[in-house]
VMD Tcl script that draws the C-alpha trace (Angstrom):
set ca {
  {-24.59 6.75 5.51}
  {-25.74 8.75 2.49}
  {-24.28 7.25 -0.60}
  {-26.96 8.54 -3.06}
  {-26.75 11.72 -2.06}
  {-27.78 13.83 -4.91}
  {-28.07 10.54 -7.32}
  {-31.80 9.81 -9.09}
  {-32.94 6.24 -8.44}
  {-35.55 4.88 -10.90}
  {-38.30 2.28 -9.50}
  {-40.27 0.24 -12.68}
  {-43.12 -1.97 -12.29}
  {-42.28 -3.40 -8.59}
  {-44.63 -4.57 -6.65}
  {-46.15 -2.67 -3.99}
  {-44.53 -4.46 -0.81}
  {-40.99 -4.63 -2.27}
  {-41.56 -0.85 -3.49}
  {-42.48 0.69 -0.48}
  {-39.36 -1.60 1.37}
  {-36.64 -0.15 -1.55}
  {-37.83 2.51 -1.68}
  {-37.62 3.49 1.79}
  {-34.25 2.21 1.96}
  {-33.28 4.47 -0.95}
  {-34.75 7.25 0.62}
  {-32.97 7.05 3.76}
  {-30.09 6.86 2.12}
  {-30.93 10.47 0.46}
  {-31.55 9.34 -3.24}
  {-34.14 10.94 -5.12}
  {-36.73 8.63 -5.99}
  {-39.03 8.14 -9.59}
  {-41.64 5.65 -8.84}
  {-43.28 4.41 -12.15}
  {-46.69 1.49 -12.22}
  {-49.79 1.48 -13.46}
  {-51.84 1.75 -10.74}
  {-51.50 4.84 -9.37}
  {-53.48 3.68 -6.23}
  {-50.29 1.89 -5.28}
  {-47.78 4.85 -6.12}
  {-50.15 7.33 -4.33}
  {-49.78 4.82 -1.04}
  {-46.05 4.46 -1.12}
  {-45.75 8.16 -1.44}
  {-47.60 9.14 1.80}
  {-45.41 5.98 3.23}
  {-42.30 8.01 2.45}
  {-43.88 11.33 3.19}
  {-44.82 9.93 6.98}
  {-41.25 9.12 7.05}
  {-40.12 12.56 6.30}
  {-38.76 12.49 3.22}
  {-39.46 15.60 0.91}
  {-41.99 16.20 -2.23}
  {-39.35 17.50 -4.31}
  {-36.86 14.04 -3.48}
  {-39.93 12.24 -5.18}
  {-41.95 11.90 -8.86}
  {-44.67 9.22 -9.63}
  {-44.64 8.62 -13.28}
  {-48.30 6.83 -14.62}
  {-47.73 4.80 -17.52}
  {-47.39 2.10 -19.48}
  {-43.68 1.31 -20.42}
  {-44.93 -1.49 -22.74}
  {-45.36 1.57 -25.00}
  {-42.89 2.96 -27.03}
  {-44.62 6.74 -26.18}
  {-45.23 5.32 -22.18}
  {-40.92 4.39 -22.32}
  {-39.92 7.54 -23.95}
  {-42.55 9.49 -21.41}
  {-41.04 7.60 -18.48}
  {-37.49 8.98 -19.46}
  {-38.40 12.96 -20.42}
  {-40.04 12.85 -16.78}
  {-37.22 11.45 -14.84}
  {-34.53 13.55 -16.52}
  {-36.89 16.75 -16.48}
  {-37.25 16.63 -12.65}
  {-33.80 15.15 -11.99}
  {-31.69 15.49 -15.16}
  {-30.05 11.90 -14.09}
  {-30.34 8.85 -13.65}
  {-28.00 6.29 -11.13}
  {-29.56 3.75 -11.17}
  {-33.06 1.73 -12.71}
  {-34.63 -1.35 -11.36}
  {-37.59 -3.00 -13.12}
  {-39.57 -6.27 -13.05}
  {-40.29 -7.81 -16.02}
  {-40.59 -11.26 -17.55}
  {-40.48 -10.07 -20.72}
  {-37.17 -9.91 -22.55}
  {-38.42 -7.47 -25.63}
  {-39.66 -5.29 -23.02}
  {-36.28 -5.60 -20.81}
  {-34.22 -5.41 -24.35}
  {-36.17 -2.04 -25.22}
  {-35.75 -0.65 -21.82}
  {-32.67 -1.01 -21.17}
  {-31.76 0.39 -24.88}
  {-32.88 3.48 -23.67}
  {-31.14 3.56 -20.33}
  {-27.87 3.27 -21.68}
  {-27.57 6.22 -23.00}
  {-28.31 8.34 -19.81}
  {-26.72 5.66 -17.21}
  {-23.45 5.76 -19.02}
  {-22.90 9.21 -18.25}
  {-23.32 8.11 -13.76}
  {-21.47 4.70 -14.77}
  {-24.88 3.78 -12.73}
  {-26.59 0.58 -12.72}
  {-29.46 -1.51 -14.39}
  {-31.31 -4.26 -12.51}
  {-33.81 -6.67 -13.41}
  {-36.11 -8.49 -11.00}
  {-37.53 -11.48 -12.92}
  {-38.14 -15.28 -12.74}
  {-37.00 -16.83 -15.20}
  {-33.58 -17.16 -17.19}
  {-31.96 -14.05 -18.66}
  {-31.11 -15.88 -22.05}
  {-33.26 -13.64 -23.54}
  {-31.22 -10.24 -22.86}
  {-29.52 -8.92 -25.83}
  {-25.85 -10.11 -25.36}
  {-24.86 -6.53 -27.71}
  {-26.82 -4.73 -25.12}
  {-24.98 -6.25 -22.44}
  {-21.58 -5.77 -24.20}
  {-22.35 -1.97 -24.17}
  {-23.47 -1.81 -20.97}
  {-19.50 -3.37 -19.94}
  {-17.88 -0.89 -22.36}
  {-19.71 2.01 -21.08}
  {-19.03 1.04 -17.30}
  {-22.87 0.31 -16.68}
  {-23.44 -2.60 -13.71}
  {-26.06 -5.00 -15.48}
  {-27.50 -7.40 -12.49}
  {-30.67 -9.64 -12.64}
  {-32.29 -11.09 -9.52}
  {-33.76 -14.39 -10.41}
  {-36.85 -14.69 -8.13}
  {-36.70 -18.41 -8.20}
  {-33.39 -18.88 -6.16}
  {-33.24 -15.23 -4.11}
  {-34.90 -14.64 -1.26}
  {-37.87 -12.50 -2.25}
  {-38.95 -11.40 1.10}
  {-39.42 -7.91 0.68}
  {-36.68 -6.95 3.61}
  {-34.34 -9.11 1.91}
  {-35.00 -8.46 -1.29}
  {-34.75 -5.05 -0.58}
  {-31.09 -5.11 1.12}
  {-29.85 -6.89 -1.72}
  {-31.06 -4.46 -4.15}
  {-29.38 -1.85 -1.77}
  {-25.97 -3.27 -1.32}
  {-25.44 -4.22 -5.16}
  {-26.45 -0.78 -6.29}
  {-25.00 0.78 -3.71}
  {-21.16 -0.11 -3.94}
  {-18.82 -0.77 -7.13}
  {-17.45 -4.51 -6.83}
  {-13.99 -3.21 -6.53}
  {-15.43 -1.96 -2.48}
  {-17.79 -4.76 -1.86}
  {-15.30 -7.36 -2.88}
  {-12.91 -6.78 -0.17}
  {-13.20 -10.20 1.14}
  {-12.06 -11.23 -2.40}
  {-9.05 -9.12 -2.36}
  {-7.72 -9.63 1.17}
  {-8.21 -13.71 0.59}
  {-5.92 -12.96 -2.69}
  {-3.71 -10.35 -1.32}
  {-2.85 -12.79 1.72}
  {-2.53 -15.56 -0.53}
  {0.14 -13.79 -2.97}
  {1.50 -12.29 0.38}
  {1.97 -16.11 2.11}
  {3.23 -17.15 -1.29}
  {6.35 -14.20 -1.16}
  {7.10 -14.71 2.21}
  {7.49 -18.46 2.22}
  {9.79 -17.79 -0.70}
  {11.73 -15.22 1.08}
  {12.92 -17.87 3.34}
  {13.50 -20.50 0.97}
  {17.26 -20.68 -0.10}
  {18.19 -20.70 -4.14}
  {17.76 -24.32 -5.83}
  {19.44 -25.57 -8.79}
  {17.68 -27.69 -11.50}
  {18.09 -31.17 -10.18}
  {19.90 -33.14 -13.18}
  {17.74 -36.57 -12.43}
  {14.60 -34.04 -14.05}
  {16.39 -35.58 -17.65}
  {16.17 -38.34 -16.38}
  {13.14 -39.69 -18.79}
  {11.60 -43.47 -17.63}
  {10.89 -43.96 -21.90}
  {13.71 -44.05 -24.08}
  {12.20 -45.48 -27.39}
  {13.41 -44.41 -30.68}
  {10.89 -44.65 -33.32}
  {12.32 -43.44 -37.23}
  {15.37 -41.69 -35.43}
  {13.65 -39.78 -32.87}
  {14.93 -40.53 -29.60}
  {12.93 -39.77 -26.90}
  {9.53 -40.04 -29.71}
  {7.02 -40.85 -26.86}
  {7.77 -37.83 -25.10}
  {8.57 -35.36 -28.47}
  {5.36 -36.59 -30.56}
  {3.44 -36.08 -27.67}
  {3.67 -32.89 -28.25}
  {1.45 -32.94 -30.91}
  {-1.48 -32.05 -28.50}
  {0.21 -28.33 -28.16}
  {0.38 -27.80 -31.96}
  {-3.20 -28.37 -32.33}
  {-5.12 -27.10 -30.01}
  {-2.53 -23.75 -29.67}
  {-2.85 -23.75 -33.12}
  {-6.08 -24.28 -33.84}
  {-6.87 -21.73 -31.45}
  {-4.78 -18.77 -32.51}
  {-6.41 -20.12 -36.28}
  {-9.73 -19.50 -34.93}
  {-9.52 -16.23 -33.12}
  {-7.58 -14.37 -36.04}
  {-9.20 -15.43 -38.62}
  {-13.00 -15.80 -36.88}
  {-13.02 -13.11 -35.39}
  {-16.67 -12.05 -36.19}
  {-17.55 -15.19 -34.33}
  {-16.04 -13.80 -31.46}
  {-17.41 -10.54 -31.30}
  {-19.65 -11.40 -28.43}
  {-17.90 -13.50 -26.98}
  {-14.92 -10.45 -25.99}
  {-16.67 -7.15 -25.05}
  {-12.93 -6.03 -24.76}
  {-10.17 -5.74 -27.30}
  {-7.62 -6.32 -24.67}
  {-9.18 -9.59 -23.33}
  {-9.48 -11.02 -27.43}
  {-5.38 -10.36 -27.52}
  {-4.79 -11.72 -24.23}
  {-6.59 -15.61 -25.73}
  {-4.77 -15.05 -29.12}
  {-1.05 -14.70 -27.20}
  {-2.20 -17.64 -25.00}
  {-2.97 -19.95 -27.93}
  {0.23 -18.15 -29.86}
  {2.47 -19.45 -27.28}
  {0.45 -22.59 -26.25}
  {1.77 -23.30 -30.08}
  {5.33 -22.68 -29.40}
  {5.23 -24.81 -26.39}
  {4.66 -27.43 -29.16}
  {8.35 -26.36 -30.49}
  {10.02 -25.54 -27.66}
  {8.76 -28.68 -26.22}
  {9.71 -30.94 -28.89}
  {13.43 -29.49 -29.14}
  {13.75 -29.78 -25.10}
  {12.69 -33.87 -25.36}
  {14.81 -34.49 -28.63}
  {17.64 -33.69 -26.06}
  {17.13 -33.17 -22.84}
  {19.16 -30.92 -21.08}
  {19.25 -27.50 -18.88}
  {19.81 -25.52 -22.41}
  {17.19 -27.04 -24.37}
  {14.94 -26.62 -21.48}
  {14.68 -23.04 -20.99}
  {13.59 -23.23 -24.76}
  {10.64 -25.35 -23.41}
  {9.62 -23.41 -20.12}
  {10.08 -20.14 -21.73}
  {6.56 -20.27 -23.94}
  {4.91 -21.79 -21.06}
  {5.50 -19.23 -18.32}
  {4.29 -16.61 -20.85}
  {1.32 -18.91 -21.65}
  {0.48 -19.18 -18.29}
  {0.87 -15.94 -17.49}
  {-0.95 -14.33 -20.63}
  {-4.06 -16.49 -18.87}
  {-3.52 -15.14 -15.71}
  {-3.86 -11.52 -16.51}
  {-6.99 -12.57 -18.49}
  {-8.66 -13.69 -15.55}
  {-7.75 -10.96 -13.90}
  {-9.77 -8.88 -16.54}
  {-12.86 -10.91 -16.71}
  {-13.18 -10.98 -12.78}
  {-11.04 -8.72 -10.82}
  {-10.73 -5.24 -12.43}
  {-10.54 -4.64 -16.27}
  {-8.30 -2.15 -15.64}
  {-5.67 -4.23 -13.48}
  {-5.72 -6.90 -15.82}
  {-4.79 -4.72 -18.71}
  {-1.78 -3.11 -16.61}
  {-0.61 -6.09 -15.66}
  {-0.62 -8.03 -18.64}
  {2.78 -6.60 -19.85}
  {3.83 -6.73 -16.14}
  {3.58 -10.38 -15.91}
  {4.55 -11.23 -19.02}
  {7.67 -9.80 -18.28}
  {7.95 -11.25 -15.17}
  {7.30 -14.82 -16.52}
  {10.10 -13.90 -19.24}
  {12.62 -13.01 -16.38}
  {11.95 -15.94 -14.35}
  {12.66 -18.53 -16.75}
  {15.99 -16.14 -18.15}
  {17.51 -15.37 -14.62}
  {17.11 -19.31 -14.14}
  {19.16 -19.82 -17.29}
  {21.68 -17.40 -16.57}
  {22.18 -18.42 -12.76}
  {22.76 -22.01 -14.36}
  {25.07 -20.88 -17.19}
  {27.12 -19.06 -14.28}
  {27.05 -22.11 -11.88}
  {25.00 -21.66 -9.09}
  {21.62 -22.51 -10.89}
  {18.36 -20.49 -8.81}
  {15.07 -21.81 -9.89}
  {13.64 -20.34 -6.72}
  {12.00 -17.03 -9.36}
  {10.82 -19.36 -11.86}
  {9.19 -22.01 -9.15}
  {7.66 -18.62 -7.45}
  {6.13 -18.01 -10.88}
  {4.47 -21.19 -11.24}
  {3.42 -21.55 -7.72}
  {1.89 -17.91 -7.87}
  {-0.42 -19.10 -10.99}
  {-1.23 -22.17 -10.27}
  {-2.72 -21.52 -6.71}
  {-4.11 -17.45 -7.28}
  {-6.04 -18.59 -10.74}
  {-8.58 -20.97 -9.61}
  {-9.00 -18.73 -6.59}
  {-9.67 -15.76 -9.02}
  {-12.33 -18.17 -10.07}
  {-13.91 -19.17 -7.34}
  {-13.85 -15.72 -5.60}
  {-15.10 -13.92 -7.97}
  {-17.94 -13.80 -10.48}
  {-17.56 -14.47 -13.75}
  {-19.56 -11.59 -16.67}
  {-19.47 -14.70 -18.87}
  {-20.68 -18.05 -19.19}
  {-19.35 -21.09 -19.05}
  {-16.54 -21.02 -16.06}
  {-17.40 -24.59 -15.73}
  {-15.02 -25.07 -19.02}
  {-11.97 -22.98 -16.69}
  {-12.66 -25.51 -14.01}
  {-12.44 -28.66 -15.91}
  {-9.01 -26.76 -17.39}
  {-7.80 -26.74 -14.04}
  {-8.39 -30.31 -13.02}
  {-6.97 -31.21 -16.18}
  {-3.68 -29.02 -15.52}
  {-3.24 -30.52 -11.78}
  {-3.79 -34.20 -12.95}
  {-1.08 -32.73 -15.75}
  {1.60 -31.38 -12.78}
  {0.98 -35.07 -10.80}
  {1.75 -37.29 -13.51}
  {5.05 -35.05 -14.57}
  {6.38 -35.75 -11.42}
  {5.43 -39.62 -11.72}
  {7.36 -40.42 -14.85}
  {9.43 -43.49 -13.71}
  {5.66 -44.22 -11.10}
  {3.53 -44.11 -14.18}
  {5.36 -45.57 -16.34}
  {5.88 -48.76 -14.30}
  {1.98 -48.69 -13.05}
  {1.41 -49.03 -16.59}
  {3.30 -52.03 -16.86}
  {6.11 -49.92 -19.08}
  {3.71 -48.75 -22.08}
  {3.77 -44.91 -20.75}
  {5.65 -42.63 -19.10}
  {4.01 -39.56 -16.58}
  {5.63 -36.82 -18.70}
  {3.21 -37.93 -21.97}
  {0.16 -38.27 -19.70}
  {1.38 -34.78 -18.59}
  {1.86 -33.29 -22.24}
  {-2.40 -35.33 -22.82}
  {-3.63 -33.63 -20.20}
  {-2.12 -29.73 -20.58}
  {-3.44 -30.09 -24.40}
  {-6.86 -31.15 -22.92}
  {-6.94 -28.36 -20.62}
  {-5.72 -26.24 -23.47}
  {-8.99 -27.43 -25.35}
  {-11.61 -26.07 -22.48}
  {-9.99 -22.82 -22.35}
  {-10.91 -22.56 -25.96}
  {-14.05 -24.44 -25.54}
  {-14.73 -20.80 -22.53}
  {-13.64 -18.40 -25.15}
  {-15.70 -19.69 -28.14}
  {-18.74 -20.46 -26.32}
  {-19.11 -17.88 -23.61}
  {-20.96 -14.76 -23.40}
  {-21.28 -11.79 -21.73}
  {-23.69 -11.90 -18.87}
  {-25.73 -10.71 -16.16}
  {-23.37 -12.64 -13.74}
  {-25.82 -12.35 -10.28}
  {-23.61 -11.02 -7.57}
  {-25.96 -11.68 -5.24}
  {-25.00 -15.55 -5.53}
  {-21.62 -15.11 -3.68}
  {-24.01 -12.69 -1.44}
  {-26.17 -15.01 -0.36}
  {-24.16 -17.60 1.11}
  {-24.19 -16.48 4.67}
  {-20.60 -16.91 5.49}
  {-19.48 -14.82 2.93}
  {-21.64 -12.59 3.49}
  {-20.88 -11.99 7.12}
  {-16.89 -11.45 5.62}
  {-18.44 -9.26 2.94}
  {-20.50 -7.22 5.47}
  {-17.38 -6.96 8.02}
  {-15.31 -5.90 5.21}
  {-17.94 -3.07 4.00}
  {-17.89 -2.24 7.72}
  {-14.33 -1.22 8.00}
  {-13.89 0.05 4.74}
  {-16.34 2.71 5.06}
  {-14.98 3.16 8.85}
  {-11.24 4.14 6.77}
  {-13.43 6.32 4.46}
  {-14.90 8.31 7.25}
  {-11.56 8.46 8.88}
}
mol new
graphics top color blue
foreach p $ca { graphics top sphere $p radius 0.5 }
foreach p [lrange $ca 0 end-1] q [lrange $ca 1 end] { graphics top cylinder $p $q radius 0.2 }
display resetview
C-alpha cells in the first residue's frame, strides 16, 4: 500500500531505535521523510539505513537543530516546507509541555492546510497541552494524539505500527468495527420492530400505586417530584446561556454548545409537561409529558454522535432526530385519538437511544474528559426505567412510603446532573486512540476491518 504517497512526514527528537523502525515504515509506504535531532551521528545512521533499503536522497532531509530554540523551531519549519512545501504529519518526543505548546503552535498553521496529524510521544500526563491549542487543532480538522510511554508498548516494532496505523487512516476508516457493531445494532433494533404488531397504551400505565393529596394536589408525590427536572434543566440552560465564557473550552463546536442548551431547555419542560401529565393522568396529558423527553433524549443523542462518531453526522442529524422524536410521540397521539392507539414508533424511539448511546460510548473515544460523568448518567437512567415499571413493587417494598415512578423522576434528575457535571467540567483532549487499539481483540476486528475496506478500495 502507498498511502503517503506524495505526503511529507516530520520525525522530532525520537530516539534512534524507534526512528530508524518509523521511519522505515514511513518510507515504505512512499512518504517523504524530515528527520530532525541533535546528534547528527544518529540522523547520519538512519539515513544510510533507509538508503540500504532503497529509498531515494531526494524522499529524505536531516534537519540539525535545536527546537528548544525559538530560531532552531522556526529553522526546522523553513527547511521542511523549502524541500517539501508540506507537511502531513509531525511526531515528536518531548516531556516538556512549553516546548510541545510552542511546537505545535507552529504546526497548525501548515497541518491545517493536509487536515494532517500531530503526535506526541511522552511519559507523562498531557494536562499540560494548551486546551485552546487543542480546540484549534479540532476546528481546523488536525488529528492531535499522544502516546503515553507508561501504558503503550514501547517496543520499537510496536511502537512503530501504532504510530503507522493512527497516522495513517482518518477514524471514520479505522473505526469500522465501531460502525458495523452500531449499524447491526440499529439494524437488529428495525427489524425486530418490523415484526412486532402495533400496541396501544395499556390504560393500567395511570394506574399510580400513591394517591396522596397534599394542599389540593392530587397525585403530589408523583407531581412535586418533579421538582428535580426544573432544577437541574434549569439550572443548566441558566448556566450555559448566561456562562458561556466558562464554557468556551469546554465546546470546541458551536453546534455541540446548542445541542446541551436544547437538552437542558427541554429537560426543563419535562418539569411542566411532567407535572400536568401526574396532576391527571391520562393518554392526553401524557403526550404533553413524553413529548419534551423524546426531544431531550434525542437532542443528547445527536450530541454524542458529534463528540465521538463524526462531527459532521451529528450536526445532520440533529434536526433529523429531533424530528423523528417529535413524530413518534405525535403519530402515537393521533393513532390513540383515532382508536387504534400504535406506540410501536415511539417505543422504537426509546429503545433506539437507550441501547445505541452507551454503545456510542463505549465504542468510541471520547476528545473530552470526563465520560465517566456519561456513564454514571446512564446507570442512573436504567435504575430510573426499572423503578418506573415497579410503581405498585416499590412502593409496597417500601412498606407504602414511595412509589417507583418518584424514585424514577430522583434518578432521571440525577442523571440529568452528570450530564451537566460532563459539559461543565470536560475538556478537549488528546483522547489516545491507541487505547481501544491495544486491546487485542479489538484490534484483530479493527485490523480485519482495515483489511477489507482497503480490499473494496482497490476494487
Amino acid at each position: 500500500m502507498r498511502r503517503f504517497l506524495g505526503k511529507s512526514v516530520v520525525l522530532t527528537d525520537i530516539s534512534s531505535d524507534i526512528c530508524q523502525n518509523v521511519c522505515s515504515r514511513f518510507a515504505n509506504e512512499d512518504a517523504n521523510l524530515a528527520l530532525h535531532g541533535k546528534n547528527y551521528d544518529d540522523l547520519r545512521e538512519t539515513f544510510g539505513l533507509l538508503l540500504s533499503e532503497g529509498i531515494t536522497k531526494d524522499r529524505i532531509t536531516l534537519i540539525n537543530t535545536d527546537i528548544n530554540l525559538a530560531s532552531g523551531r522556526k529553522r526546522l519549519f523553513e527547511e521542511i516546507l523549502r524541500k517539501f512545501g508540506r507537511i502531513d504529519v509531525l511526531v515528536t518526543s518531548t516531556n516538556d509541555s512549553k516546548g510541545l505548546n510552542e511546537l505545535l503552535s507552529l504546526a497548525i498553521p501548515h497541518l491545517a492546510i493536509t487536515n494532517g496529524k500531530f503526535m506526541c510521544i511522552g511519559n507523562r500526563s498531557t494536562s499540560g497541552v494548551d486546551p485552546e491549542l487543542l480546540s484549534q487543532c479540532e476546528r481546523q480538522g488536525i488529528r492531535f494524539y499522544y502516546i503515553n510511554t507508561l501504558t503503550a508498548n514501547t517496543k520499537p516494532t510496536e511502537l512503530s505500527k501504532l504510530i503507522l496505523f493512527l497516522t495513517s487512516n482518518d477514524p471514520d476508516k479505522f473505526y469500522l468495527g465501531s460502525h458495523a457493531m452500531l449499524i447491526s445494532v440499529l439494524l437488529s433494533i428495525f427489524l425486530t420492530a418490523a415484526f412486532i404488531p402495533p400496541f396501544s397504551q395499556p390504560q393500567s400505565y395511570h394506574d399510580y400505586a400513591v394517591r396522596r393529596i397534599w394542599y389540593g394536589i392530587p397525585y403530589a408525590d408523583y407531581v412535586l417530584s418533579n421538582i428535580g427536572f426544573l432544577l437541574t434543566g434549569g439550572y443548566g440552560v441558566i448556566r450555559l446561556l448566561l456562562s458561556s465564557a466558562d464554557f468556551k473550552k469546554t465546546f470546541v463546536n458551536p453546534w455541540e454548545f446548542a445541542m446541551y442548551t436544547y437538552f437542558f431547555a427541554t429537560i426543563f419542560a419535562t418539569a411542566f409537561g411532567s407535572a400536568y401529565y401526574h396532576w391527571n393522568p391520562n393518554n392526553s396529558t401524557l403526550f404533553w409529558d413524553r413529548l419534551p423527553i423524546s426531544m431531550a433524549m434525542m437532542s443528547l443523542f445527536s450530541a454524542v454522535i458529534t463528540e465521538r462518531v463524526s462531527t459532521k453526522l451529528g450536526i445532520v442529524t440533529f434536526p433529523v432526530l429531533q424530528f423523528l422524536g417529535a413524530l413518534a410521540t405525535v403519530h402515537w397521539m393521533l393513532t390513540e385519538n383515532a382508536g387504534v392507539g400504535d406506540l410501536k414508533l415511539y417505543g422504537l424511539v426509546q429503545i433506539m437511544s437507550t441501547f445505541c448511546f452507551p454503545l456510542i460510548l463505549l465504542a468510541y473515544p471520547s476528545r473530552f474528559s470526563g465520560t465517566h460523568n456519561l456513564f454514571y448518567a446512564v446507570a442512573c437512567f436504567l435504575l430510573a426505567r426499572g423503578a418506573e415499571l415497579s410503581d405498585k413493587l416499590v412502593y409496597k417494598w417500601t412498606l407504602q412510603t414511595v412509589g417507583g415512578h418518584v424514585l424514577k423522576h430522583i434518578f432521571a434528575s440525577i442523571s440529568v446532573f452528570f450530564i451537566y457535571r460532563y459539559a461543565k467540567k470536560r475538556v478537549p483532549m488528546e483522547r489516545p486512540i491507541y487505547y481501544l487499539y491495544e486491546i487485542k481483540p479489538i484490534r484483530k476486528v479493527i485490523d480485519f476491518s482495515r483489511r477489507i475496506y482497503q480490499i473494496f478500495k482497490r476494487d
